[in-house]
ROLUMSE-975268 format. One record per residue: residue in one letter; x, y, z of N, C-alpha, C in turn. Coordinates in steps of 0.001 Angstrom, whole numbers, padded with zeros to 6 digits, always signed. Layout:
REM residues N
AXYZXYZXYZ...
END
This chain:
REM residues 66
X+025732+034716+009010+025067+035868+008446+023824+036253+009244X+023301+035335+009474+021431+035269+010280+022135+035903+011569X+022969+035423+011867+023533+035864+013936+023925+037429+013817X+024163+037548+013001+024887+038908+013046+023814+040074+012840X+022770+039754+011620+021814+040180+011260+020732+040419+012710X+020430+039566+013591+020150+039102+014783+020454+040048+015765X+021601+040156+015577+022744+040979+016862+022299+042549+016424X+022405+042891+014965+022100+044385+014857+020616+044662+015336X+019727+043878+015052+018333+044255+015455+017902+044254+016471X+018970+043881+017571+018611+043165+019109+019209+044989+019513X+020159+045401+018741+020399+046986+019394+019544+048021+018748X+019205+047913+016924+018577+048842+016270+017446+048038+015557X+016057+048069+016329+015119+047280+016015+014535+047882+015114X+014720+048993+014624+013663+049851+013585+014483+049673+012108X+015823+049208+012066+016566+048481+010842+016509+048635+009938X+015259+047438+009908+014554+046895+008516+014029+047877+007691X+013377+047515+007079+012111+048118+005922+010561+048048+006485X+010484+049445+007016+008557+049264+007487+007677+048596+006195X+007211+047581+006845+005890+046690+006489+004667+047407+006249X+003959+047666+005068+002631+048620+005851+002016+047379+006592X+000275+048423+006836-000801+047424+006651-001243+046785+008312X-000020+047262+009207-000789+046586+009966-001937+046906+011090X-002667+046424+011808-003590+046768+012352-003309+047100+013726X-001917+046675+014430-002358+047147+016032-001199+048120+015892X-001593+049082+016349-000543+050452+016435+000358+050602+017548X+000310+049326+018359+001547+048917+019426+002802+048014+018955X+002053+048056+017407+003459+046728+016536+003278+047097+015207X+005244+047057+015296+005504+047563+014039+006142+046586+012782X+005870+046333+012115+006475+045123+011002+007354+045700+009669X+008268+044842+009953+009887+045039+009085+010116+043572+008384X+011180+044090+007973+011950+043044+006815+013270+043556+006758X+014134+042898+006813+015544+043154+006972+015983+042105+006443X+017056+042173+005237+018067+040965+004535+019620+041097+004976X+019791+039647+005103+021468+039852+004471+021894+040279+003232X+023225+040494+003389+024236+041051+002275+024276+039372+001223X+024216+039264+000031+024336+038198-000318+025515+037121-000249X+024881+035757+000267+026550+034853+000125+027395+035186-001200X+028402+034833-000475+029378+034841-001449+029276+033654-002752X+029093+032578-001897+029271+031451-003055+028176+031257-003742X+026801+031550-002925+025658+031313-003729+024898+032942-004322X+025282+033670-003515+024343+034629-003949+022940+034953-003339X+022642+033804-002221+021328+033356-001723+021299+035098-000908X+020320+035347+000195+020519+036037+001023+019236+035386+001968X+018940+035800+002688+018218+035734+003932+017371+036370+004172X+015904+036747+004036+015235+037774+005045+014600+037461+006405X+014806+038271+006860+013965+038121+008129+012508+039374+008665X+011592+038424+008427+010265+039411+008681+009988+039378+010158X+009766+040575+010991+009728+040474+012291+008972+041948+013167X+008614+042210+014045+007668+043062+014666+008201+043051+015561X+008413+044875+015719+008175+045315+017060+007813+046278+018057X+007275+045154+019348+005950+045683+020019+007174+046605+021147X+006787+047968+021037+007081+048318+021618+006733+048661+023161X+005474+048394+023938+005245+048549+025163+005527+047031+025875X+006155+045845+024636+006539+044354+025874+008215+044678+025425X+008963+045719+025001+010105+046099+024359+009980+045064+023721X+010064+044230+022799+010517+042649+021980+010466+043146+020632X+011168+042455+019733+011447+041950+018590+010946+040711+018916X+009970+039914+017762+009696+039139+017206+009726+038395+015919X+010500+037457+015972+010651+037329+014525+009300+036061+013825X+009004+036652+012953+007720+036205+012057+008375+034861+011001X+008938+035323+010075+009561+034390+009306+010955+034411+009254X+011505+033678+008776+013033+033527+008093+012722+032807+006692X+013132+033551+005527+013155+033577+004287+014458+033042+003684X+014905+032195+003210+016072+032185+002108+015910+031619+001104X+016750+032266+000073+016790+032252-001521+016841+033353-002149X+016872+033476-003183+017619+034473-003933+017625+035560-003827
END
């Protein structure tokens, strides 16, 4: 689920859900989840920034649970 999630943001980094709040206006902060497991229901987020003049995605956290 995380790899795939991974793979879309590595082509469409703007994805997620804008983050407010932040302070350098060269980085942008998101949140993007998986679709929930099947067996548990859990899902995944991933909080992550990106700087657009080093091109990168950065990922901040990895979240799981409900």
């Amino acid at each position: 689920m995380v790899e795939k999630l991974i793979e879309r943001l590595a082509v469409h980094p703007r994805l997620g859900i804008p983050v407010p709040g932040g302070t350098d206006p060269e980085v942008d902060d998101y949140t993007a989840r998986t679709d929930p497991a099947a067996d548990t229901g859990d899902r995944i987020s991933v909080v992550y920034r990106v700087h657009d003049s080093m091109r990168a995605v950065f990922v901040t956290w990895i979240i799981a649970g409900p």
